[in-house]
C-alpha positions as CSV (number, residue, x, y, z in Angstrom):
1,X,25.3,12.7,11.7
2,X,24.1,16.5,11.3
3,X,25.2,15.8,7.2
4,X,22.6,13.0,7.6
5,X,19.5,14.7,9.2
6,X,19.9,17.8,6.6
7,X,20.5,15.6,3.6
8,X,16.9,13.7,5.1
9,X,15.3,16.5,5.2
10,X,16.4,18.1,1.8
11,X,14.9,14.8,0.0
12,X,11.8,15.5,2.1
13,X,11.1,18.4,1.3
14,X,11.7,18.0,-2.5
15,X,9.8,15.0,-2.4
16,X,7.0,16.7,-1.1
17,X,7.4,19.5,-3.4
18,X,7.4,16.9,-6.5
19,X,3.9,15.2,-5.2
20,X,2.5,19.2,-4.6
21,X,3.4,19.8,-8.1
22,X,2.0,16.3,-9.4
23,X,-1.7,17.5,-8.0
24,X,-1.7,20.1,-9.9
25,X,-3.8,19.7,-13.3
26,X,-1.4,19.9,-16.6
27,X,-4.4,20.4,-18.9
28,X,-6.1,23.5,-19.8
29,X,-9.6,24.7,-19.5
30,X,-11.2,27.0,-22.4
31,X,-14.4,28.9,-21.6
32,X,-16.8,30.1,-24.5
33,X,-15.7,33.6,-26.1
34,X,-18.0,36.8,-26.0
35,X,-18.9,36.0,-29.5
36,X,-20.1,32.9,-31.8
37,X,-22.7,31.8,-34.1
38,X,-25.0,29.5,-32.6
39,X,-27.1,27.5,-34.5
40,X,-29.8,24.6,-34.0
41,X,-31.0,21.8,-35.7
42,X,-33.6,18.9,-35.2
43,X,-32.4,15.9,-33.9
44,X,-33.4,12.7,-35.6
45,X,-34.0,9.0,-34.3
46,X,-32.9,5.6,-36.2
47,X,-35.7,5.6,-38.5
48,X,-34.9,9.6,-39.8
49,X,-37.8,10.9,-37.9
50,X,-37.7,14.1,-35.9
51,X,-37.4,13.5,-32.6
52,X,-40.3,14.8,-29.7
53,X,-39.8,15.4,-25.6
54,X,-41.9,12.5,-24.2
55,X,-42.3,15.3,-21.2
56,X,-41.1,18.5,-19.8
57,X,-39.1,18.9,-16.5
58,X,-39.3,22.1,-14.5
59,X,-36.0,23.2,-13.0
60,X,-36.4,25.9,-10.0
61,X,-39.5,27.2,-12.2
62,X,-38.2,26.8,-15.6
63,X,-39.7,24.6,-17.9
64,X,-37.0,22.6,-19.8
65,X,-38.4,20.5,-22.7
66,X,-42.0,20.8,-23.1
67,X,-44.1,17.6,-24.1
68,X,-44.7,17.2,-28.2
69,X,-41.5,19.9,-28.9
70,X,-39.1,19.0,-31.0
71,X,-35.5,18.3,-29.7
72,X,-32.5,19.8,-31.2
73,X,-28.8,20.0,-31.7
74,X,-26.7,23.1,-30.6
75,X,-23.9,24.0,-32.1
76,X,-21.9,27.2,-31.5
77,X,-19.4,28.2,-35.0
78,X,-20.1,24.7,-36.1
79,X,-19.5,22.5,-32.7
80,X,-21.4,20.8,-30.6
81,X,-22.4,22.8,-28.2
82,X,-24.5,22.0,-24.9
83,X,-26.6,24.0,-22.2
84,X,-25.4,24.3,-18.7
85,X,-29.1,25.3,-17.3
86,X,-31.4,23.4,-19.3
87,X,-34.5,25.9,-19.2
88,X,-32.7,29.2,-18.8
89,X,-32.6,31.3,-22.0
């Protein structure tokens, strides 16, 4: 009966060892280096017209946009690259 209750709670615990391990993420997360050439250019619509902000939005007092600017693309060493903070240099 004791051989019992230990080999129950053996399985327990490495069941709940397995699921604790199976919550954990097996992917990687890479951050932006110190250093990279970023570079813009304007972004075009169907028709191969440059594309214009309809409006600006103001994010905790930073203008992002501006009505009439152009929109553009950002790329950092060639990739796509996008802005966390729209409106924060």
């Amino acid at each position: 009966m004791k051989i019992r209750k230990l080999f129950q709670r053996a399985a327990a615990l490495a069941l709940a060892a397995v699921t604790a391990l199976s919550a954990v993420p097996a992917t990687t997360a890479f951050a932006a280096g110190d250093i990279g050439t970023i570079s813009f250019t304007h972004t075009y619509d169907g028709a191969g017209n440059a594309m214009r902000y309809n409006s600006s939005a103001n994010i905790s007092g930073h203008t992002a946009g501006g009505t009439g600017e152009y929109k553009y693309r950002m790329y950092v060493d060639g990739e796509t690259a996008f802005c966390l903070q729209p409106g924060y240099p």
